[in-house]
NUVOBA-626307 format. One record per residue: residue in one letter; x, y, z of N, C-alpha, C in turn; chain. Coordinates in steps of 0.1 Angstrom, whole numbers. Atoms other than C-alpha are relative to their C-alpha. Layout:
N
<pt 'a', <X, Y, Z>, <X, Y, Z>, <X, Y, Z>, 'A'>
...
This chain:
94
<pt 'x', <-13, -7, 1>, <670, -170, 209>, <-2, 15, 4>, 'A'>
<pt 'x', <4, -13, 0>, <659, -134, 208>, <-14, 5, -4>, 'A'>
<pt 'x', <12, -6, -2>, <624, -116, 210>, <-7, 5, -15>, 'A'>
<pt 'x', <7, -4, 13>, <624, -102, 178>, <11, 0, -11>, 'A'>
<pt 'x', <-7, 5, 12>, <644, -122, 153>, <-9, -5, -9>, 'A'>
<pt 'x', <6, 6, 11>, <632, -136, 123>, <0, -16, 3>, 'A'>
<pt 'x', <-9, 12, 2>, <630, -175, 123>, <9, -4, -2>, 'A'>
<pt 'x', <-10, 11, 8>, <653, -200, 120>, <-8, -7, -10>, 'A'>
<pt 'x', <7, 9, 5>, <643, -221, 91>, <-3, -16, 8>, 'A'>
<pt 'x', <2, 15, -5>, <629, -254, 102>, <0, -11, -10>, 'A'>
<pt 'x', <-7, 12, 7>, <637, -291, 90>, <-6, -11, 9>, 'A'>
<pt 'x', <7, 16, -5>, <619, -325, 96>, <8, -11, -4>, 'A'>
<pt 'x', <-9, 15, 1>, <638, -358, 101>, <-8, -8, -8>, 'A'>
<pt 'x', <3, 12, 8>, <638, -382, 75>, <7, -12, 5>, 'A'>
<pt 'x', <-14, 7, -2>, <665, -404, 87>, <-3, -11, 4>, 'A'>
<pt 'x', <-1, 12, -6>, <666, -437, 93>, <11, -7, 8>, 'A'>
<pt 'x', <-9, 2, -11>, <684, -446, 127>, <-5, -20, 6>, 'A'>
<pt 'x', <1, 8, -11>, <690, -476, 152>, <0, 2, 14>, 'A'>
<pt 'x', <-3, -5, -17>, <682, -472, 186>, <-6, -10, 12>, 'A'>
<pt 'x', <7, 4, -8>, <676, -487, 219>, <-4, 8, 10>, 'A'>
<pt 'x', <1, -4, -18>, <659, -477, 252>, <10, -1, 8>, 'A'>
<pt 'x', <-11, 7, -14>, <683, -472, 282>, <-8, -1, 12>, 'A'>
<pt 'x', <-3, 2, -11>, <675, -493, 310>, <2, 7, 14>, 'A'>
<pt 'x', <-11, -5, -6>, <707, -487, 328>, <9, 1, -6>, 'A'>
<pt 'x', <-10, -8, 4>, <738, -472, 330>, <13, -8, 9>, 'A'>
<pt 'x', <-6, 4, -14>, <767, -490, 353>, <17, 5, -10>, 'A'>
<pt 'x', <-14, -13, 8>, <799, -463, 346>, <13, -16, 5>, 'A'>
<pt 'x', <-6, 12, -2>, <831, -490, 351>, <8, 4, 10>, 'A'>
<pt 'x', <-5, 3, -12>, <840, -500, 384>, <-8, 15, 13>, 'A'>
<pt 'x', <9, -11, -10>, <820, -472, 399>, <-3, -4, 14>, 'A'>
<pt 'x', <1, 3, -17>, <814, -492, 433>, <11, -1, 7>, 'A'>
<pt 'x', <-13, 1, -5>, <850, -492, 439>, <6, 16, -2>, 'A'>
<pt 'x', <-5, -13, 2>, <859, -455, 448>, <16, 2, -2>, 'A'>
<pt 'x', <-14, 1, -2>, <896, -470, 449>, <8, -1, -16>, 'A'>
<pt 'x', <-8, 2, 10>, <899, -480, 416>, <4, 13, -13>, 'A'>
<pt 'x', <-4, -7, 13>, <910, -470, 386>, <-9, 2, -10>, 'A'>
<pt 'x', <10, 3, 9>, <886, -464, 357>, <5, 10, -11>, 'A'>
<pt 'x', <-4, -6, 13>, <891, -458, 319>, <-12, 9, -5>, 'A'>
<pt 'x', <4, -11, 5>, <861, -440, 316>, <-15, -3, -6>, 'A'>
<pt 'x', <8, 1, 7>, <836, -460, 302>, <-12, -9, 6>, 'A'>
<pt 'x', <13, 7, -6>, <801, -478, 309>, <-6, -8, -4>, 'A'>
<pt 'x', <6, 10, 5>, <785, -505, 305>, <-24, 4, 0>, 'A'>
<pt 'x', <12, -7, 5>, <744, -498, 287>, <-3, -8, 0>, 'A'>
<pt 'x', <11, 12, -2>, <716, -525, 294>, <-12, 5, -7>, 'A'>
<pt 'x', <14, -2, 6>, <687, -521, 267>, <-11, -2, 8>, 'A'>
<pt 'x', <17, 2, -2>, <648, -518, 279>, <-4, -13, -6>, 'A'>
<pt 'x', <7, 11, 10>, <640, -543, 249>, <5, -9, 7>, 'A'>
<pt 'x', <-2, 12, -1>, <640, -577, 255>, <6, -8, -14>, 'A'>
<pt 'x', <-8, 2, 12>, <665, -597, 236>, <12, 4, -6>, 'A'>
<pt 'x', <-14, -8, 5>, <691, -572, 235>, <6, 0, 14>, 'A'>
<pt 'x', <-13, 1, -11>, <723, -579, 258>, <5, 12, 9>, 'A'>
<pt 'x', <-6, -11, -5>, <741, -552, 280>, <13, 4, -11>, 'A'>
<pt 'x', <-16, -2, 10>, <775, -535, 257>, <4, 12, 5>, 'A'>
<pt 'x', <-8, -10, -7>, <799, -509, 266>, <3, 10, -8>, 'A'>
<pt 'x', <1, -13, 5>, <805, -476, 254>, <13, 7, 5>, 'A'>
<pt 'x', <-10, -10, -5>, <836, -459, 258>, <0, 19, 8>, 'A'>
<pt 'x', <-3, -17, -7>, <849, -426, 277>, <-4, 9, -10>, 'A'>
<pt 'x', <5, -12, 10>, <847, -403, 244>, <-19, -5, 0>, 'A'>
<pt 'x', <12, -1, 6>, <810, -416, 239>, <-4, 8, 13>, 'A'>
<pt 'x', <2, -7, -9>, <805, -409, 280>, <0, 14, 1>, 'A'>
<pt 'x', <-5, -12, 1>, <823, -374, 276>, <-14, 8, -8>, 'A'>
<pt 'x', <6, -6, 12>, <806, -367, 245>, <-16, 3, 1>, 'A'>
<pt 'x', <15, 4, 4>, <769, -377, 246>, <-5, 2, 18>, 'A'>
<pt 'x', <6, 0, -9>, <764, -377, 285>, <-15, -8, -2>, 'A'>
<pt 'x', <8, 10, 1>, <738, -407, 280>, <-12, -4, 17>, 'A'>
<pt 'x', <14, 0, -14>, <706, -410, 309>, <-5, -13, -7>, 'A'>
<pt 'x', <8, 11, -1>, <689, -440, 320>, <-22, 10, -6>, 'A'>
<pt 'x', <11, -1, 2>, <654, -437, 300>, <2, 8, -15>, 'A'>
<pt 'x', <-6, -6, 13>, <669, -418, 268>, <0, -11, -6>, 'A'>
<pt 'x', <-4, 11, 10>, <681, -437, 238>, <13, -1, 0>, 'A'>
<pt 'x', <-10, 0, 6>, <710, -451, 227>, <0, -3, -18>, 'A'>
<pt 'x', <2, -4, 11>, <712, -438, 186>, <9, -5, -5>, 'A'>
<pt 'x', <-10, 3, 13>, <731, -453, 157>, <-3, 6, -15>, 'A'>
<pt 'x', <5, -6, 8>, <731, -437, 130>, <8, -9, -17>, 'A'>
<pt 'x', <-8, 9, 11>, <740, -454, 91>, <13, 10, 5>, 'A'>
<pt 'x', <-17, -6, 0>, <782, -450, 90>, <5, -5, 11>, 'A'>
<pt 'x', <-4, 1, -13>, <783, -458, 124>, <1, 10, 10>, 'A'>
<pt 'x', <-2, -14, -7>, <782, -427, 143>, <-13, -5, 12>, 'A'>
<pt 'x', <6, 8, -14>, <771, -436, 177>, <-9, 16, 7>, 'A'>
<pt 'x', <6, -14, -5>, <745, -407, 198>, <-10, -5, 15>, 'A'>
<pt 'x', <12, -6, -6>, <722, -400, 225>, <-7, 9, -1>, 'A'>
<pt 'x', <14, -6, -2>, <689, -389, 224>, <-10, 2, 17>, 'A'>
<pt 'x', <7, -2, -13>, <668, -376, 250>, <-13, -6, -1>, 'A'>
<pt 'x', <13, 8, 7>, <633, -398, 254>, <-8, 8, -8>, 'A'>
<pt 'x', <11, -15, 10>, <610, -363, 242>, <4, -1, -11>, 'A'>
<pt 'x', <-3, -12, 15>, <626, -353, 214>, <3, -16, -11>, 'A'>
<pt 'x', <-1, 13, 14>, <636, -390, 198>, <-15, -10, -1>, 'A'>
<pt 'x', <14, 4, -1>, <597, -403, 208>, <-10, 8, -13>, 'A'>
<pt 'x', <11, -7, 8>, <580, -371, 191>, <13, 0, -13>, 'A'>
<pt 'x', <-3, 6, 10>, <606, -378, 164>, <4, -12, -11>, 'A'>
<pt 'x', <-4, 12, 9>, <610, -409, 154>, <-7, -10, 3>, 'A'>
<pt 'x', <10, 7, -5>, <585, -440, 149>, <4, -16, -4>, 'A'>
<pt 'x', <-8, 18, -2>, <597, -477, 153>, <-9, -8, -16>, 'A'>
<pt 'x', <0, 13, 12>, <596, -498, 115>, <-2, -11, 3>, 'A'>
């Protein structure tokens, strides 16, 4: 932030999440520059065993989600992306 601030305090994740690898990414209807589109994409897991599922406009909007990142759940439901760095050197698979 600035050269000669004090720290910010720092904080280590405890948290217990859900997440998969992304694959891919296929936005809806995206090969059809004619159509219409609500906004949202369809998310293909890395893991084996887990299906493709769709993700709406606000998560798109919100989270801007990359192929090779995660897709994050957190308890409550609260849906996220992670970037692969920062959720790799944070977080370690149960």
């Amino acid at each position: 932030m600035c050269d000669n601030c004090t720290e910010m305090p720092r904080y280590r994740c405890h948290k217990e999440v859900w997440a998969l690898k992304i694959a891919k990414i296929e936005r809806h209807n995206e090969n059809d520059p004619n159509a219409d589109t609500d906004g949202s994409a369809v998310i293909t897991p890395a893991e084996e065993g887990f299906g493709p599922f769709r993700v709406d406009h606000e998560y798109m909007r919100k989270h801007r989600p990359e192929v090779g990142g995660y897709f994050v759940l957190y308890k409550g439901g609260y849906k996220s992306f992670s970037p692969a760095a920062p959720f790799e050197e944070g977080y370690t698979r149960i």
